[in-house]
N, C-alpha and C positions, 0 to 999 in steps of 0.2 A: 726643752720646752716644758713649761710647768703647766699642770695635768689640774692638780687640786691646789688648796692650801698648802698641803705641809708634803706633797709630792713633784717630782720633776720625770719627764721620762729618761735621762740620764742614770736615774738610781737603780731602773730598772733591764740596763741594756747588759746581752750574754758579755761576756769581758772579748770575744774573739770576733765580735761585731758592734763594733761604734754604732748609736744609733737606735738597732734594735730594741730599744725601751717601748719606741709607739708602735709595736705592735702588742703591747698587753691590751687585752680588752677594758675600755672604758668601765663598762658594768664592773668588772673586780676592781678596779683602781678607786670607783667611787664609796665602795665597801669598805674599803680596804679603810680611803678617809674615815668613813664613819667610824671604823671600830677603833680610829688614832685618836679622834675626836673624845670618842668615850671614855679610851685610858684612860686620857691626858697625860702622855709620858711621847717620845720619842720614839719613831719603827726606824729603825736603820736596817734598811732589804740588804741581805748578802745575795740573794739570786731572785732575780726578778723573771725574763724571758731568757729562753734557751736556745740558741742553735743545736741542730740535730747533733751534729759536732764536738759541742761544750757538751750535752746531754750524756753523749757517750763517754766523754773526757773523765768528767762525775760521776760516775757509772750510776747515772739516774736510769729511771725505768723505763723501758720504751715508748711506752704512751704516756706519759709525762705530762703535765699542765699545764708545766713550766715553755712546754715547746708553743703552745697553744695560747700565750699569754693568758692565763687563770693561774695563778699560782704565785708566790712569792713564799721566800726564805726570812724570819725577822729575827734579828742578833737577840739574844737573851742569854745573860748570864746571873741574875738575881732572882731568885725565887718570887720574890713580890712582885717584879717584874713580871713573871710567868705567867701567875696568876693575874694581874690586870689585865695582860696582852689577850690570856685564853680567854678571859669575861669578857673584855668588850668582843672579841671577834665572833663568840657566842651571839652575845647582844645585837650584833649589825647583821647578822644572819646567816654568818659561816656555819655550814655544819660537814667540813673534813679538814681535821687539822691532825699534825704531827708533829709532838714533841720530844725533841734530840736533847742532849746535853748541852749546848751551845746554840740554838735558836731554837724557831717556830715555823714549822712549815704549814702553810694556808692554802687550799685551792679548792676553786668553784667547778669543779670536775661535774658533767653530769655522765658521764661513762663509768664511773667508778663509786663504789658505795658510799653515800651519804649517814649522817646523824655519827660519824666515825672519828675518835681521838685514838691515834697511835702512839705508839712510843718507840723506838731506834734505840 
């Protein structure tokens, strides 16, 4: 089922549950548009929502965002890339992102500290 524009809830489903994508919350999915809008480049989500199950699988963190639909994982391998991705997701009003070598992890956590850029 396509959510926005340039999203589908398919992109976002745990891989160990078909489906699972419509449970991300609308409120992040429409963000999320926005700051793709802003790049203007391509988000290809590796992790969208999380079964408690896939969470553990990942050795994600217990309280997770991901579990919660607030969160997504976006592919990045290009430094310019980076940098567009981390600007617009600033610009649309992310303020907890985390940047790994191989993507961008985004989530609208309100349990967990905000205005926050990490690194892995």
């Amino acid at each position: 089922m396509k959510l926005t524009e340039n999203f589908s809830t398919w992109e976002f489903d745990s891989p160990d549950r078909p489906f699972s994508g419509i449970n991300m919350r609308i409120e992040f999915i429409f963000k999320l548009q926005e700051a793709r809008r802003i790049a203007n480049i391509p988000f290809l989500i590796t992790s969208g929502y999380r079964t408690k199950e896939h969470n553990e699988k990942v050795e994600g963190v217990k309280n997770s965002a991901h579990m919660v639909g607030k969160a997504a994982d976006i592919a990045c391998h290009i430094s310019v890339n980076r940098f567009r991705i981390v600007t617009a997701l600033l610009a649309a009003g992310f303020t907890r992102i985390g940047i790994y070598p191989t993507y961008i992890h985004v989530d609208d956590s309100q349990n967990k500290p905000s205005r926050t850029i990490f690194l892995k």
